[in-house]
LOZA-255875 format. One line per 4 residues: number of its first residue (from 1); for each residue x, y, z of N, C-alpha, C. Coordinates in steps of 0.2 Angstrom, whole numbers, plus 2048, in hexadecimal, padded with zeros to 3 digits. Example, Ala and Ser with C-alpha at 12.3 -4.5 7.8 and 13.67 -1.06 7.14 Angstrom:
2
1> 842 7E4 827 83E 7EA 827 842 7F0 827  840 7F5 823 844 7FB 824 840 800 827
***
This chain:
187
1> 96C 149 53A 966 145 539 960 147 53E  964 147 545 95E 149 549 95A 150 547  95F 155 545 95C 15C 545 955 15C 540  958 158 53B 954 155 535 949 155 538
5> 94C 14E 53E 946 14B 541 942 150 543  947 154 547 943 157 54D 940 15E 549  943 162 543 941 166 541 939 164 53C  93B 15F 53A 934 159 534 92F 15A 53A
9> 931 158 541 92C 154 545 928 15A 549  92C 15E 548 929 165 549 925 169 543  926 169 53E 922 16C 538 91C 169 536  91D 161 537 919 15B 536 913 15B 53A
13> 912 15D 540 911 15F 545 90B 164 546  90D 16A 545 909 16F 547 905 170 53D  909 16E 539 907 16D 531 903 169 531  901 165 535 8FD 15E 536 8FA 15E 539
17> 8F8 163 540 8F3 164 543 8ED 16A 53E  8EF 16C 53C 8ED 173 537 8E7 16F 531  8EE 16B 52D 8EA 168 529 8E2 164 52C  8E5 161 534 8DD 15C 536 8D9 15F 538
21> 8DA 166 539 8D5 168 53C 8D0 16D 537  8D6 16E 530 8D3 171 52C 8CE 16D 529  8CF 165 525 8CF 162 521 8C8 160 527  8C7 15D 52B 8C1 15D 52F 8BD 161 52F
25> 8BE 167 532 8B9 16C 52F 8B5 16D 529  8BA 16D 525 8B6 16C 51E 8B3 167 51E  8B4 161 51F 8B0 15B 51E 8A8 15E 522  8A9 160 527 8A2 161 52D 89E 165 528
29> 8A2 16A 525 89F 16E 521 89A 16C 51C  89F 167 518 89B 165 50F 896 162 511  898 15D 518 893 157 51B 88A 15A 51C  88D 160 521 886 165 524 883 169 522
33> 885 16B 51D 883 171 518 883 170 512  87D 173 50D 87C 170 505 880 179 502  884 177 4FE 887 17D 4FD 885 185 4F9  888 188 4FE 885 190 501 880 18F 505
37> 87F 18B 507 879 18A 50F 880 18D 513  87A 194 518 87B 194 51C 879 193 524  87F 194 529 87C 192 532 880 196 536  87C 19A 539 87E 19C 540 87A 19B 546
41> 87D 199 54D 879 197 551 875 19C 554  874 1A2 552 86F 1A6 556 86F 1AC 54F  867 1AD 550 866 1B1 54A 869 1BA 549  86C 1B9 54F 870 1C2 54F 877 1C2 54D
45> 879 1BC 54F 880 1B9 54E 882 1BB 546  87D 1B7 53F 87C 1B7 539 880 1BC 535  87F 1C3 538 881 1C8 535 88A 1CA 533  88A 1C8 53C 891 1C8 53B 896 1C3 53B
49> 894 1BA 53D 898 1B4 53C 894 1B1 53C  895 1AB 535 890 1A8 533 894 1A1 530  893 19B 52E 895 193 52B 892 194 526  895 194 51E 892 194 51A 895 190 515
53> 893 18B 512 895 186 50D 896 18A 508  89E 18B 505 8A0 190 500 8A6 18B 4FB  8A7 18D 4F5 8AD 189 4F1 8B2 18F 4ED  8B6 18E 4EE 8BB 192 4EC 8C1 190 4E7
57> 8C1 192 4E2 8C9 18F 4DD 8CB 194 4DC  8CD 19A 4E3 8D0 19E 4E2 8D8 19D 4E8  8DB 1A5 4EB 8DE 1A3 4EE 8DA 1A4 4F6  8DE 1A6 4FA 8DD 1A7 501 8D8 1AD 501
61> 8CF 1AD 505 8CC 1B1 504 8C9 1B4 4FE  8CB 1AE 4FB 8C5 1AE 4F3 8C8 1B4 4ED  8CD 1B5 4EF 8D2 1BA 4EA 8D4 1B4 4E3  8D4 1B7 4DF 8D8 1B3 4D6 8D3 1AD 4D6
65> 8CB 1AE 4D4 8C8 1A8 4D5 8C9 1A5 4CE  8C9 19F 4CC 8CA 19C 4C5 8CF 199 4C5  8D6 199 4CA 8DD 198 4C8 8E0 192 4CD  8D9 18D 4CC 8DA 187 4D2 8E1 183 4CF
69> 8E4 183 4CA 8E6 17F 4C8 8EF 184 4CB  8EE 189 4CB 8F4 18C 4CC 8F4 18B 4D1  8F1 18D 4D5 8F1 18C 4DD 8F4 185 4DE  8EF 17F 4DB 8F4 17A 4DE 8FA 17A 4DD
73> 8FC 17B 4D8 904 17A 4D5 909 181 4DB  908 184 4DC 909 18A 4E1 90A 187 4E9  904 183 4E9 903 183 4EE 90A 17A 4F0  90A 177 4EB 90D 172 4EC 917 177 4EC
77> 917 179 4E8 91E 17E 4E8 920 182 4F0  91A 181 4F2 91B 186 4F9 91C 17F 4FD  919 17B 4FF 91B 176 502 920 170 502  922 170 4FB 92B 16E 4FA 92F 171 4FE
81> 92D 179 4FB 935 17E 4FF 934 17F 504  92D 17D 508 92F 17F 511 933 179 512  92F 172 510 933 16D 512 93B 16B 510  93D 16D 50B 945 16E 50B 946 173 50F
85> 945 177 50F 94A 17E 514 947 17C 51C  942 17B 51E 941 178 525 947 179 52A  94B 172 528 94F 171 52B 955 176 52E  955 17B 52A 95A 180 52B 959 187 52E
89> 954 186 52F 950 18B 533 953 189 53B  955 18D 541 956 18C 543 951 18B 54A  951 18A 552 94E 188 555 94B 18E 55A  94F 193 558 951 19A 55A 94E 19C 557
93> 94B 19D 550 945 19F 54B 941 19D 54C  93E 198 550 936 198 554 930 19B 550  931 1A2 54E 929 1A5 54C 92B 1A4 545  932 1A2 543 932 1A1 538 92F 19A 53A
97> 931 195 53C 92E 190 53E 927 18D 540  925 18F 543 91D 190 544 91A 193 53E  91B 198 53A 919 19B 537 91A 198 533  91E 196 530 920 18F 529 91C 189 529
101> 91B 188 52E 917 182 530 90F 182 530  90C 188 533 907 189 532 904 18A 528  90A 18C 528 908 18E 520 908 18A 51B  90C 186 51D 90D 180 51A 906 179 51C
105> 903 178 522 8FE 176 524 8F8 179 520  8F5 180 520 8F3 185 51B 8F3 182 513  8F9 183 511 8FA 180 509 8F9 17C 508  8F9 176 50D 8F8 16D 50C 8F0 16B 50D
109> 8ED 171 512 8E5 16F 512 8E2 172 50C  8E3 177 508 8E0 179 503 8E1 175 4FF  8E8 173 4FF 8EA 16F 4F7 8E6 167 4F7  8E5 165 4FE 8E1 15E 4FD 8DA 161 4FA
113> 8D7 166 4FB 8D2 167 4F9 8D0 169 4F2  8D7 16B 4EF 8D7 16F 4E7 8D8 166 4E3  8DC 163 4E8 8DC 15C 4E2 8D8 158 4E5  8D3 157 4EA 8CE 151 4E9 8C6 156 4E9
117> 8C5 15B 4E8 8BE 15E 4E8 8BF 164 4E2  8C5 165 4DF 8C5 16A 4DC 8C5 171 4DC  8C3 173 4E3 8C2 177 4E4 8C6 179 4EC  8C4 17E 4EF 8C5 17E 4F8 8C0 17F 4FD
121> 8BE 17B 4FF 8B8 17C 505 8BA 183 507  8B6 189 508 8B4 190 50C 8AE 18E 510  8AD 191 517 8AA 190 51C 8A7 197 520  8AD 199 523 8AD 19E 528 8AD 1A4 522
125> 8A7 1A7 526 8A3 1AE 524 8A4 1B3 528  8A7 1B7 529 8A7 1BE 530 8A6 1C4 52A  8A0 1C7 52E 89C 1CD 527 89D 1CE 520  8A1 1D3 521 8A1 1D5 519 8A8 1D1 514
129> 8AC 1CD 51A 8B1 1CA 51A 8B0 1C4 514  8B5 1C4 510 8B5 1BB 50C 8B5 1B6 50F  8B2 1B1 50C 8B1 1AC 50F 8B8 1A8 511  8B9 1A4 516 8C1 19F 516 8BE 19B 51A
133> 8C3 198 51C 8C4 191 51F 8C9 191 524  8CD 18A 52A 8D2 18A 52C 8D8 18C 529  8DA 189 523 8E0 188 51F 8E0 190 51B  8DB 193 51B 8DD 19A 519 8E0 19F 51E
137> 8DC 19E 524 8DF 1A2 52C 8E5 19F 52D  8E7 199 52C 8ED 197 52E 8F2 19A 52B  8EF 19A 524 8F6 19C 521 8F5 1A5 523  8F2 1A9 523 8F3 1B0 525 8F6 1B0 52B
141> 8F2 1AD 532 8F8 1AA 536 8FE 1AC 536  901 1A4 532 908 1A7 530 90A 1AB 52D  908 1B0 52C 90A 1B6 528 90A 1BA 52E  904 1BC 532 905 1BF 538 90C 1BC 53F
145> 90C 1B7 53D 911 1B4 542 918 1B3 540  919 1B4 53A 921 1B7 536 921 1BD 537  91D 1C2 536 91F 1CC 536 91E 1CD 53C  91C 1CB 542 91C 1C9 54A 925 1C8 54A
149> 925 1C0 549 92C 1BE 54A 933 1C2 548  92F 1C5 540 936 1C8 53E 935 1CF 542  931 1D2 543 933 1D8 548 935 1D7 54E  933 1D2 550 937 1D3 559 93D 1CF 558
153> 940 1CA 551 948 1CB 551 94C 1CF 550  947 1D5 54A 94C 1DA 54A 94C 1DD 551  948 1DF 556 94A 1E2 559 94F 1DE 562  94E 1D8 560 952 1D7 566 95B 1D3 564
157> 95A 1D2 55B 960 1D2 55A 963 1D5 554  964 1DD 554 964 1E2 54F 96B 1E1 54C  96C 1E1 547 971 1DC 541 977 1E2 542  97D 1DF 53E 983 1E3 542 983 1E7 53D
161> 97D 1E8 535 980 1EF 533 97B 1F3 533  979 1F3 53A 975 1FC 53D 979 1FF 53D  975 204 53B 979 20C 53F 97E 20C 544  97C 208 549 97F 209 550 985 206 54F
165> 987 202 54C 98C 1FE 54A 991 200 546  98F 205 542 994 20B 53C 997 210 540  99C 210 53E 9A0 217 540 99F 21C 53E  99E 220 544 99B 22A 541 9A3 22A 53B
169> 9A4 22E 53A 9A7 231 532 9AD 233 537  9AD 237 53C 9B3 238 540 9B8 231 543  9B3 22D 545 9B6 226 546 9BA 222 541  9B4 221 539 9B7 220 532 9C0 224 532
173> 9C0 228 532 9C5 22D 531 9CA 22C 536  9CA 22B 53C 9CD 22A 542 9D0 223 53F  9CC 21E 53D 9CF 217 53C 9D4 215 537  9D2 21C 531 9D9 21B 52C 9DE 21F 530
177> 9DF 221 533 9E5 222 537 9E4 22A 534  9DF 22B 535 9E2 234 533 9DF 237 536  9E2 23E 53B 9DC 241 542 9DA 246 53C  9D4 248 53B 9D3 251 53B 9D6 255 53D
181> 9D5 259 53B 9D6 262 53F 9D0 264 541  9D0 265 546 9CE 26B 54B 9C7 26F 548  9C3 26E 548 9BE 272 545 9BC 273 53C  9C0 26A 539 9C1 26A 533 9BA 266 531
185> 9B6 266 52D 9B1 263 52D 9B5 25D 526  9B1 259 529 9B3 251 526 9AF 251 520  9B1 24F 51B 9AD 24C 516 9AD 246 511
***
């Protein structure tokens, strides 16, 4: 039961710092700005980062726009299964866990948005870039902080069936109990 806790209170956690910061933002947003009103504090700035009041029923970066209703259903599917599988993720898996959690934080700030407005507050403007929000950076985040984590597992704990790990053909053939000959090539 403790593992339970401290696994929850850790997903819950950085899941729930995500969502407040996300869900705030947005609010500053809708509050400040009539929609597609744009703001940047200095007029050079504009070109390249910009706050601009944007709605979205698509997914992450304004991709599949129209399919709000899938996304929610989607987006509620994803945060069941972090939430059951959580716990089993272990403590040693740090970047699946962070990464889950941020994703999950991610999917829960959108999805408050797709069921009470309809839609998903977009914000952040950087050039020729789609518009997003906190909860769409978080969730890419955790996609950068999963393929980060899965690679530096693979290489600081390389699984027992590498190459390195198999025996050359000469060993194979040594372990059935049978030597070659002498300049007999194996096959």
């Amino acid at each position: 039961m403790k593992k339970y806790l401290e696994s929850y209170a850790f997903l819950f956690t950085i899941a729930g710092l995500v969502i407040s910061l996300d869900q705030w933002t947005k609010c500053l947003v809708r509050s400040s700005l009539s929609f597609q009103e744009t703001w940047s504090p200095w007029e050079w700035l504009a070109p390249y980062a910009r706050i601009v009041h944007w709605r979205n029923t698509g997914a992450v970066f304004g991709i599949f726009q129209n399919f709000n209703l899938i996304f929610t259903i989607l987006a509620i599917v994803v945060t069941l299964a972090i939430i059951y599988f959580f716990p089993r993720i272990t403590k040693e898996e740090w970047p699946l866990r962070i990464a889950l959690a941020m994703q999950m934080g991610g999917a829960v700030g959108n999805l408050i948005d797709r069921v009470t407005q309809g839609y998903v507050t977009d914000f952040v403007s950087l050039g020729r870039f789609a518009v997003f929000n906190v909860a769409d950076a978080s969730i890419s985040m955790g996609v950068v902080v999963l393929v980060i984590g899965v690679w530096w597992y693979e290489r600081h704990h390389p699984s027992e069936s590498s190459s390195e790990s198999q025996p050359t053909p000469v060993e194979a053939v040594k372990m059935d109990g049978v030597q070659p000959e002498e300049n007999q090539p194996i096959e």
